[in-house]
C-alpha positions as CSV (number, residue, x, y, z in Angstrom):
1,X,-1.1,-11.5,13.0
2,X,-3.9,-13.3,11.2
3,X,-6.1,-15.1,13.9
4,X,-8.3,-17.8,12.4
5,X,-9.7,-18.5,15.7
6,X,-11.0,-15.0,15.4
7,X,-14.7,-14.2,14.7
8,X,-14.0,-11.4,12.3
9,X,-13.5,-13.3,8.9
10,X,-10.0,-13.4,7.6
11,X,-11.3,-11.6,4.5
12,X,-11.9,-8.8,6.9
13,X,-8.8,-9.0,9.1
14,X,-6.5,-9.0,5.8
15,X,-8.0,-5.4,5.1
16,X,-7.6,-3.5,8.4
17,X,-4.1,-5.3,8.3
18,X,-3.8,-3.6,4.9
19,X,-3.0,-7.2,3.3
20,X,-3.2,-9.1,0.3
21,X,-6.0,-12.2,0.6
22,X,-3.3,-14.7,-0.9
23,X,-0.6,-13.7,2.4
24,X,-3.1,-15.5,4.4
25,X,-3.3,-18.4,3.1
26,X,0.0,-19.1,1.5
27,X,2.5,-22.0,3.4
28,X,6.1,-20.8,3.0
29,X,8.7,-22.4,1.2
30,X,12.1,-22.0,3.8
31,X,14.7,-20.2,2.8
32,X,18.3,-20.6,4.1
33,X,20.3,-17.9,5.9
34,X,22.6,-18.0,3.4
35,X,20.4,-17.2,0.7
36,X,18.1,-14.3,2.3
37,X,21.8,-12.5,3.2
38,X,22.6,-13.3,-0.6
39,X,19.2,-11.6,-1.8
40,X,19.6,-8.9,0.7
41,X,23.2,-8.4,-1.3
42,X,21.5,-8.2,-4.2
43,X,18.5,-5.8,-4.2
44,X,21.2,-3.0,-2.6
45,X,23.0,-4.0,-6.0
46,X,20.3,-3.7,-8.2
47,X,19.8,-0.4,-6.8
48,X,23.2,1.0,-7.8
49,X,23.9,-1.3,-10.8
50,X,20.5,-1.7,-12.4
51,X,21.9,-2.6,-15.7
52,X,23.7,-5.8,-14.1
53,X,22.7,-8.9,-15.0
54,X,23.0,-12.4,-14.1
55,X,26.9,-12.7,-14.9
56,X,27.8,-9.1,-13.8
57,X,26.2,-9.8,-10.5
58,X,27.8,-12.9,-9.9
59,X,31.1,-11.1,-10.3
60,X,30.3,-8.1,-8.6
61,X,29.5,-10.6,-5.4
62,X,32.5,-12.8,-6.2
63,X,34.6,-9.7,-5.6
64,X,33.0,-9.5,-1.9
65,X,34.2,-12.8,-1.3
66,X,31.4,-14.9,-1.8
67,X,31.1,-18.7,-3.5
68,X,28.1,-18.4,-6.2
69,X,27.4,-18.6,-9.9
70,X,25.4,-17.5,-12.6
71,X,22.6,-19.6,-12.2
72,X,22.3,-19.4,-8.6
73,X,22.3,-15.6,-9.1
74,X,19.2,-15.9,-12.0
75,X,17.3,-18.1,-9.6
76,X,17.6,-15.5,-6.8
77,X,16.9,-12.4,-9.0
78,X,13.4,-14.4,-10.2
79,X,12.6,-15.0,-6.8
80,X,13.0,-11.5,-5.9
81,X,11.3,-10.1,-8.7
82,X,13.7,-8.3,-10.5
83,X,15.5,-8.1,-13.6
84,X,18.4,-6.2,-15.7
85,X,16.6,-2.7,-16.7
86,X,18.4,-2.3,-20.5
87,X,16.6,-2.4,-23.8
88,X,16.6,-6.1,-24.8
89,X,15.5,-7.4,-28.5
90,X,11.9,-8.7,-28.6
91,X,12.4,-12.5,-28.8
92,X,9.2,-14.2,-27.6
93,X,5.7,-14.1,-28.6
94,X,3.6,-12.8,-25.4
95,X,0.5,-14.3,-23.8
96,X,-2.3,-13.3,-26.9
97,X,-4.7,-12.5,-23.5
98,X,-2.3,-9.8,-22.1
99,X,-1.9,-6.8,-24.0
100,X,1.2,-4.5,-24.2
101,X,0.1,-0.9,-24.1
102,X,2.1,1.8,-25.3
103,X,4.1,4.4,-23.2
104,X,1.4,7.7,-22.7
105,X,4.0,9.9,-20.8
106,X,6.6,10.7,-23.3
107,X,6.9,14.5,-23.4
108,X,3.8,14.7,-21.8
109,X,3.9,18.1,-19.0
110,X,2.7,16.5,-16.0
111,X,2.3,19.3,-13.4
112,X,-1.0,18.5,-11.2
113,X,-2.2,15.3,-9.2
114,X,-3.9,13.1,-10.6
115,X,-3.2,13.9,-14.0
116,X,-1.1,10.3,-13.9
117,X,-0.7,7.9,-11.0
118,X,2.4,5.5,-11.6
119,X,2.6,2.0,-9.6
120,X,5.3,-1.2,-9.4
121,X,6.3,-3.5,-7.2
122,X,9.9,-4.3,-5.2
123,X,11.1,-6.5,-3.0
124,X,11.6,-6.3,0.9
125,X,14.2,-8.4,3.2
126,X,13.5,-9.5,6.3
127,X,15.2,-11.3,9.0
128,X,14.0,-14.8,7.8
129,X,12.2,-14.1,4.7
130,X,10.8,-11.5,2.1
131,X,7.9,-9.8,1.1
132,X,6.8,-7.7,-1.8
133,X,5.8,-4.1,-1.8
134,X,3.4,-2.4,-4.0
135,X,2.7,1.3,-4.4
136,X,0.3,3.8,-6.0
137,X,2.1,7.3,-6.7
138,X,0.5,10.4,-7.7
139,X,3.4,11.4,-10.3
140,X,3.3,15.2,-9.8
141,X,3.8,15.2,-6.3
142,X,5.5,12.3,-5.7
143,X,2.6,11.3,-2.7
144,X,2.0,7.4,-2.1
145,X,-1.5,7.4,-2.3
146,X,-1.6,3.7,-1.4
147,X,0.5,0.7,-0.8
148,X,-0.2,-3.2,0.3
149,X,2.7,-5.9,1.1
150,X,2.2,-9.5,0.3
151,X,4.5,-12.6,0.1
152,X,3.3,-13.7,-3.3
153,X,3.4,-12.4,-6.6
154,X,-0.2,-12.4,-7.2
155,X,-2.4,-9.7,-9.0
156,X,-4.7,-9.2,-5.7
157,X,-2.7,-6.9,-3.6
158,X,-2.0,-4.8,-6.4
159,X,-5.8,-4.8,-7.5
160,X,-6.8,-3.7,-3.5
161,X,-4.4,-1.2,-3.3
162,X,-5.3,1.1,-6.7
163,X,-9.4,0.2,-5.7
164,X,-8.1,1.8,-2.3
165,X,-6.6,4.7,-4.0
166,X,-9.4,5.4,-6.4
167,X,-11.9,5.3,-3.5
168,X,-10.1,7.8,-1.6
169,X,-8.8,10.1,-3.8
170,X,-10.6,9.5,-7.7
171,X,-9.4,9.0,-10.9
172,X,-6.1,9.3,-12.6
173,X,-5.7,10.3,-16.0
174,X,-3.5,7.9,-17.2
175,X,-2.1,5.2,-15.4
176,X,1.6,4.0,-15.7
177,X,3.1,0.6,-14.8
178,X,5.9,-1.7,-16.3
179,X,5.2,-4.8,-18.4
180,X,5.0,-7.0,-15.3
181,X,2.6,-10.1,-15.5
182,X,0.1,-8.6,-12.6
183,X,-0.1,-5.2,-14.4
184,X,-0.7,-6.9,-18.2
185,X,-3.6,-9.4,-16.3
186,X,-7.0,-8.7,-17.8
187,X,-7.9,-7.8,-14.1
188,X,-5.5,-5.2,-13.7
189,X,-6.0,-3.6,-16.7
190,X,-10.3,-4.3,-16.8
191,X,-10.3,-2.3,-13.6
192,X,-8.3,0.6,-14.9
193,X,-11.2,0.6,-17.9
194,X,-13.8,0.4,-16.1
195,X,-12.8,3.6,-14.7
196,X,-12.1,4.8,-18.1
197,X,-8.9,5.2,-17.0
198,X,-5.9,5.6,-19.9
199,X,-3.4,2.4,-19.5
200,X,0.7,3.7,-20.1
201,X,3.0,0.7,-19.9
202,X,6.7,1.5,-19.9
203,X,9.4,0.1,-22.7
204,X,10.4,-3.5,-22.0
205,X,13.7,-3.1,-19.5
206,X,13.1,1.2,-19.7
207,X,13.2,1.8,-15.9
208,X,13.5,5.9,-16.9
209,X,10.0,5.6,-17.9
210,X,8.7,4.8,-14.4
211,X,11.8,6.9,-12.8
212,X,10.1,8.3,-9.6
213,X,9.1,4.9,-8.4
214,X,12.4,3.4,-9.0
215,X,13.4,6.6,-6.9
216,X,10.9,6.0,-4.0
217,X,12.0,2.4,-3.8
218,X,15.9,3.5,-3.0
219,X,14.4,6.1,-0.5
220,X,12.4,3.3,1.4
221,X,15.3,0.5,1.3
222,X,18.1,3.3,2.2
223,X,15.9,5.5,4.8
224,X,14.1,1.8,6.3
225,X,14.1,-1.1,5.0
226,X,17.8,-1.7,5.6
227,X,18.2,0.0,9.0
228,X,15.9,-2.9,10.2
229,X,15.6,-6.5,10.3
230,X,12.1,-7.5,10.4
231,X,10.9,-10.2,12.4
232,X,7.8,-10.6,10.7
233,X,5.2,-8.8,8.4
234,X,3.6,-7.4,11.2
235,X,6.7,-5.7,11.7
236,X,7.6,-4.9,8.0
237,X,4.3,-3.5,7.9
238,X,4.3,-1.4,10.9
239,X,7.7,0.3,9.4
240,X,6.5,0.8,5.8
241,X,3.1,2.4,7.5
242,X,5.4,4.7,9.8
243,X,8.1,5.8,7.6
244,X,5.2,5.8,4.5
245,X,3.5,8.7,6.4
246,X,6.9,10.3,7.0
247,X,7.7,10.1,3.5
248,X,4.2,11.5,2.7
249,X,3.7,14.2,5.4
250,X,7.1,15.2,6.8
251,X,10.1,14.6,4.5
252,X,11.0,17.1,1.9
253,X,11.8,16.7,-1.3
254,X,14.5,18.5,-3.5
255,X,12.3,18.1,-6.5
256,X,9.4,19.9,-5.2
257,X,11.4,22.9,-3.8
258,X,11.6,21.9,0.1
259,X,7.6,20.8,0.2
260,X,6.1,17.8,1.4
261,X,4.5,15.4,-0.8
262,X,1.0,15.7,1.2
263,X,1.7,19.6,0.5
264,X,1.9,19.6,-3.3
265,X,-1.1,17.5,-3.6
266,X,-3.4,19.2,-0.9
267,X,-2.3,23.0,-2.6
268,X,-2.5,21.9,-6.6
269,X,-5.9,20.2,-5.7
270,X,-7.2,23.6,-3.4
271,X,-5.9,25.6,-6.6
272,X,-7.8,23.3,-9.3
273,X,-11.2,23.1,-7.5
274,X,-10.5,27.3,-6.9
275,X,-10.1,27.6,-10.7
276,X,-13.2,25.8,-11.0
Protein backbone atom coordinates (compact mmCIF):
# COMPACT_ATOMS: atom_id res chain seq x y z
CA UNK A 1 0.00 0.00 0.00
CA UNK A 2 2.92 2.22 0.91
CA UNK A 3 5.22 2.51 -2.21
CA UNK A 4 8.73 3.81 -1.32
CA UNK A 5 9.63 3.66 -4.87
CA UNK A 6 6.97 6.39 -5.18
CA UNK A 7 7.77 10.10 -5.74
CA UNK A 8 5.17 11.33 -3.38
CA UNK A 9 6.98 11.14 0.08
CA UNK A 10 5.71 8.55 2.40
CA UNK A 11 4.87 11.30 4.86
CA UNK A 12 2.35 12.27 2.23
CA UNK A 13 1.08 8.84 1.22
CA UNK A 14 0.45 7.91 4.99
CA UNK A 15 -2.13 10.87 5.01
CA UNK A 16 -4.28 10.28 1.88
CA UNK A 17 -4.09 6.58 3.26
CA UNK A 18 -5.44 8.00 6.49
CA UNK A 19 -2.35 6.34 8.37
CA UNK A 20 -0.30 6.66 11.25
CA UNK A 21 3.58 7.75 10.27
CA UNK A 22 4.98 4.84 12.64
CA UNK A 23 2.72 1.89 10.40
CA UNK A 24 5.17 2.69 7.73
CA UNK A 25 8.03 2.13 9.08
CA UNK A 26 7.44 -0.44 11.66
CA UNK A 27 8.91 -4.37 10.84
CA UNK A 28 6.40 -6.92 12.24
CA UNK A 29 6.99 -9.27 14.86
CA UNK A 30 5.02 -12.82 13.42
CA UNK A 31 2.51 -13.96 15.10
CA UNK A 32 1.23 -17.63 15.06
CA UNK A 33 -2.18 -18.81 13.84
CA UNK A 34 -2.76 -20.03 16.92
CA UNK A 35 -2.36 -17.02 18.71
CA UNK A 36 -4.24 -14.37 16.38
CA UNK A 37 -7.46 -17.10 16.59
CA UNK A 38 -6.71 -16.94 20.46
CA UNK A 39 -6.82 -12.95 20.42
CA UNK A 40 -9.66 -12.96 18.08
CA UNK A 41 -11.41 -15.28 21.04
CA UNK A 42 -10.66 -12.74 23.29
CA UNK A 43 -11.68 -9.28 22.17
CA UNK A 44 -15.38 -10.94 21.42
CA UNK A 45 -14.94 -11.78 25.23
CA UNK A 46 -13.99 -8.73 26.45
CA UNK A 47 -16.83 -7.42 24.82
CA UNK A 48 -19.45 -9.46 26.71
CA UNK A 49 -17.30 -10.03 29.94
CA UNK A 50 -15.55 -6.79 30.41
CA UNK A 51 -14.95 -7.36 33.97
CA UNK A 52 -12.92 -10.67 33.19
CA UNK A 53 -9.62 -10.81 33.90
CA UNK A 54 -6.63 -12.76 33.33
CA UNK A 55 -7.78 -16.02 35.34
CA UNK A 56 -11.59 -15.64 34.35
CA UNK A 57 -10.50 -15.56 30.84
CA UNK A 58 -8.43 -18.40 30.90
CA UNK A 59 -11.32 -20.32 32.21
CA UNK A 60 -13.90 -19.01 30.19
CA UNK A 61 -11.57 -20.35 27.03
CA UNK A 62 -10.73 -23.52 28.91
CA UNK A 63 -14.42 -24.26 28.79
CA UNK A 64 -14.22 -23.95 24.75
CA UNK A 65 -11.81 -26.48 24.79
CA UNK A 66 -8.69 -24.77 24.49
CA UNK A 67 -5.02 -25.57 26.15
CA UNK A 68 -3.77 -21.98 27.78
CA UNK A 69 -3.04 -20.41 31.07
CA UNK A 70 -2.99 -17.37 32.92
CA UNK A 71 -0.01 -15.85 31.82
CA UNK A 72 -0.38 -16.68 28.31
CA UNK A 73 -3.85 -15.00 28.58
CA UNK A 74 -2.02 -11.60 30.36
CA UNK A 75 0.48 -11.55 27.60
CA UNK A 76 -2.18 -11.62 24.90
CA UNK A 77 -4.60 -9.06 26.56
CA UNK A 78 -1.24 -6.51 26.69
CA UNK A 79 -0.70 -7.13 23.27
CA UNK A 80 -4.10 -6.33 22.34
CA UNK A 81 -4.43 -3.37 24.42
CA UNK A 82 -6.88 -4.17 26.79
CA UNK A 83 -7.56 -4.71 30.25
CA UNK A 84 -10.27 -5.80 33.12
CA UNK A 85 -12.67 -2.51 33.34
CA UNK A 86 -13.40 -2.74 37.40
CA UNK A 87 -12.34 -0.19 40.00
CA UNK A 88 -8.85 -1.41 41.12
CA UNK A 89 -6.95 0.19 44.40
CA UNK A 90 -4.30 2.79 43.37
CA UNK A 91 -1.04 0.82 43.91
CA UNK A 92 1.72 2.57 41.85
CA UNK A 93 3.10 5.91 41.72
CA UNK A 94 2.49 7.20 37.95
CA UNK A 95 5.02 8.84 35.58
CA UNK A 96 5.45 12.62 37.57
CA UNK A 97 5.36 13.97 33.57
CA UNK A 98 1.84 12.51 32.79
CA UNK A 99 -0.89 14.00 34.63
CA UNK A 100 -4.26 12.33 35.63
CA UNK A 101 -7.10 14.66 35.00
CA UNK A 102 -10.25 14.42 36.68
CA UNK A 103 -13.61 13.15 35.15
CA UNK A 104 -15.58 16.63 33.70
CA UNK A 105 -18.77 14.70 32.52
CA UNK A 106 -20.31 13.61 35.67
CA UNK A 107 -23.92 14.91 35.64
CA UNK A 108 -22.96 17.16 33.20
CA UNK A 109 -26.36 17.53 30.39
CA UNK A 110 -24.63 16.99 27.21
CA UNK A 111 -27.32 17.69 24.49
CA UNK A 112 -25.44 19.56 21.41
CA UNK A 113 -22.16 18.70 19.30
CA UNK A 114 -19.41 19.68 20.21
CA UNK A 115 -20.05 20.43 23.63
CA UNK A 116 -17.66 17.19 24.40
CA UNK A 117 -15.86 14.96 21.84
CA UNK A 118 -14.86 11.46 23.53
CA UNK A 119 -11.87 9.27 21.91
CA UNK A 120 -10.16 5.55 22.72
CA UNK A 121 -8.62 3.09 21.11
CA UNK A 122 -9.47 -0.95 20.41
CA UNK A 123 -8.10 -3.56 18.74
CA UNK A 124 -8.83 -5.06 15.25
CA UNK A 125 -8.14 -8.93 13.97
CA UNK A 126 -7.12 -9.73 10.85
CA UNK A 127 -6.38 -12.70 8.98
CA UNK A 128 -2.57 -12.76 9.92
CA UNK A 129 -2.29 -9.92 12.26
CA UNK A 130 -3.85 -6.90 14.14
CA UNK A 131 -4.17 -3.40 14.10
CA UNK A 132 -5.34 -0.66 16.37
CA UNK A 133 -8.24 1.64 15.83
CA UNK A 134 -8.67 5.05 17.09
CA UNK A 135 -11.79 7.32 17.07
CA UNK A 136 -12.93 10.84 17.65
CA UNK A 137 -16.80 11.00 18.74
CA UNK A 138 -18.85 13.88 19.00
CA UNK A 139 -20.78 12.58 22.37
CA UNK A 140 -24.24 14.08 21.63
CA UNK A 141 -24.76 12.58 18.52
CA UNK A 142 -22.81 9.71 18.58
CA UNK A 143 -20.95 10.90 14.93
CA UNK A 144 -17.20 9.65 14.36
CA UNK A 145 -15.83 12.78 13.36
CA UNK A 146 -12.49 11.09 12.71
CA UNK A 147 -10.64 7.88 12.95
CA UNK A 148 -6.86 6.48 11.90
CA UNK A 149 -5.66 2.68 12.18
CA UNK A 150 -2.05 1.91 13.02
CA UNK A 151 -0.13 -1.30 14.03
CA UNK A 152 1.59 0.32 16.95
CA UNK A 153 0.70 1.81 20.08
CA UNK A 154 2.16 5.02 19.48
CA UNK A 155 0.68 8.59 20.38
CA UNK A 156 0.95 9.82 16.51
CA UNK A 157 -2.13 8.36 14.97
CA UNK A 158 -4.11 9.43 17.75
CA UNK A 159 -2.49 13.11 17.64
CA UNK A 160 -3.49 13.18 13.49
CA UNK A 161 -6.74 12.11 13.93
CA UNK A 162 -8.12 14.82 16.72
CA UNK A 163 -5.74 17.69 14.56
CA UNK A 164 -8.07 16.17 11.59
CA UNK A 165 -11.17 16.56 13.56
CA UNK A 166 -10.45 19.94 14.97
CA UNK A 167 -9.64 21.17 11.39
CA UNK A 168 -12.75 20.05 10.05
CA UNK A 169 -15.24 20.62 12.43
CA UNK A 170 -13.64 23.06 15.51
CA UNK A 171 -13.36 22.83 19.02
CA UNK A 172 -14.86 20.63 21.64
CA UNK A 173 -15.62 21.78 24.91
CA UNK A 174 -14.23 19.23 26.92
CA UNK A 175 -12.45 16.34 25.72
CA UNK A 176 -12.86 12.78 27.24
CA UNK A 177 -10.43 9.83 27.07
CA UNK A 178 -9.32 7.05 29.49
CA UNK A 179 -6.03 6.95 31.39
CA UNK A 180 -4.17 5.29 28.50
CA UNK A 181 -0.43 6.19 28.11
CA UNK A 182 -1.00 8.01 24.57
CA UNK A 183 -3.82 10.16 26.02
CA UNK A 184 -1.78 11.17 29.46
CA UNK A 185 1.49 12.01 26.93
CA UNK A 186 2.34 15.69 27.26
CA UNK A 187 1.58 15.70 23.36
CA UNK A 188 -1.78 14.58 23.60
CA UNK A 189 -2.78 16.55 26.24
CA UNK A 190 -0.37 20.07 25.02
CA UNK A 191 -2.45 19.81 21.85
CA UNK A 192 -5.82 19.76 23.59
CA UNK A 193 -4.42 23.07 25.49
CA UNK A 194 -3.37 24.76 22.95
CA UNK A 195 -6.80 24.72 21.79
CA UNK A 196 -7.85 25.68 25.22
CA UNK A 197 -9.62 22.72 25.19
CA UNK A 198 -10.91 21.22 28.79
CA UNK A 199 -9.07 17.60 29.41
CA UNK A 200 -11.85 14.85 31.17
CA UNK A 201 -10.06 11.53 31.89
CA UNK A 202 -12.31 8.70 33.02
CA UNK A 203 -11.86 6.67 36.52
CA UNK A 204 -9.04 4.17 36.41
CA UNK A 205 -10.87 0.71 35.04
CA UNK A 206 -14.57 3.00 34.86
CA UNK A 207 -15.49 1.98 31.20
CA UNK A 208 -19.25 3.68 32.06
CA UNK A 209 -17.44 6.94 31.94
CA UNK A 210 -16.56 6.65 28.24
CA UNK A 211 -19.81 4.35 27.54
CA UNK A 212 -20.70 5.40 23.93
CA UNK A 213 -17.23 4.47 22.70
CA UNK A 214 -17.16 1.22 24.32
CA UNK A 215 -20.68 0.99 22.50
CA UNK A 216 -19.39 2.00 19.02
CA UNK A 217 -16.56 -0.47 19.37
CA UNK A 218 -19.15 -3.62 19.76
CA UNK A 219 -21.13 -2.06 16.83
CA UNK A 220 -17.94 -2.05 14.55
CA UNK A 221 -16.56 -5.63 15.61
CA UNK A 222 -20.33 -7.18 15.53
CA UNK A 223 -21.66 -5.24 12.26
CA UNK A 224 -17.70 -5.60 10.51
CA UNK A 225 -14.92 -6.36 11.79
CA UNK A 226 -15.92 -9.97 12.50
CA UNK A 227 -17.91 -10.74 9.30
CA UNK A 228 -14.48 -10.28 7.64
CA UNK A 229 -11.02 -11.46 7.58
CA UNK A 230 -8.74 -8.96 6.40
CA UNK A 231 -5.90 -9.60 4.35
CA UNK A 232 -4.20 -6.57 4.92
CA UNK A 233 -4.55 -2.92 6.21
CA UNK A 234 -5.49 -1.77 2.97
CA UNK A 235 -8.31 -4.01 3.39
CA UNK A 236 -9.04 -3.25 7.12
CA UNK A 237 -9.05 0.15 6.11
CA UNK A 238 -11.22 0.15 3.16
CA UNK A 239 -13.96 -1.70 5.58
CA UNK A 240 -13.66 0.63 8.57
CA UNK A 241 -13.90 3.68 5.83
CA UNK A 242 -17.15 2.01 4.28
CA UNK A 243 -19.02 0.75 7.18
CA UNK A 244 -17.61 4.28 9.15
CA UNK A 245 -19.76 6.24 6.67
CA UNK A 246 -22.64 3.80 7.10
CA UNK A 247 -22.44 4.16 10.67
CA UNK A 248 -22.23 7.95 10.23
CA UNK A 249 -24.72 8.66 7.40
CA UNK A 250 -27.17 5.68 7.13
CA UNK A 251 -27.54 3.60 10.26
CA UNK A 252 -30.06 4.59 12.87
CA UNK A 253 -29.67 4.73 16.20
CA UNK A 254 -32.25 3.89 19.00
CA UNK A 255 -30.75 6.51 21.23
CA UNK A 256 -31.32 9.32 18.90
CA UNK A 257 -34.97 8.33 18.08
CA UNK A 258 -34.48 6.56 14.51
CA UNK A 259 -31.85 9.56 13.18
CA UNK A 260 -28.66 9.29 11.78
CA UNK A 261 -25.68 10.37 13.49
CA UNK A 262 -24.71 12.91 10.48
CA UNK A 263 -28.42 14.10 11.14
CA UNK A 264 -28.18 15.08 14.74
CA UNK A 265 -25.08 16.93 14.28
CA UNK A 266 -25.92 18.72 10.91
CA UNK A 267 -29.75 19.82 12.64
CA UNK A 268 -28.29 20.84 16.46
CA UNK A 269 -25.43 22.74 14.63
CA UNK A 270 -28.21 24.56 11.82
CA UNK A 271 -30.33 25.23 15.18
CA UNK A 272 -27.26 26.75 17.25
CA UNK A 273 -25.79 29.01 14.48
CA UNK A 274 -29.99 30.00 13.85
CA UNK A 275 -30.03 30.96 17.64
CA UNK A 276 -27.21 32.99 17.03
Amino acid sequence: MIDRTHPLPVVRQCHLLNLARSTAYYQPTPVSATALALMRRIDELHLHYPFAGARMLRDLLRQEGHTIGRRQVATLMRRMGIEALYRKPHLSRRHPAHTIYPYLLRDLTISRPNHVWAADITYIPMRRGFVYLFAVLDWASRRVLAWRLSNTLTTDFCLEAVREAITQYGCPEVFNTDQGCQFTSQEFTGLLKDHGIQISMDGKGCWRDNVFVERLWKSIKYEEVYLHAYETIGAAQQGLAHYLMFYNQTRPHQALDGQTPDQVYSDNLTTQRTAA
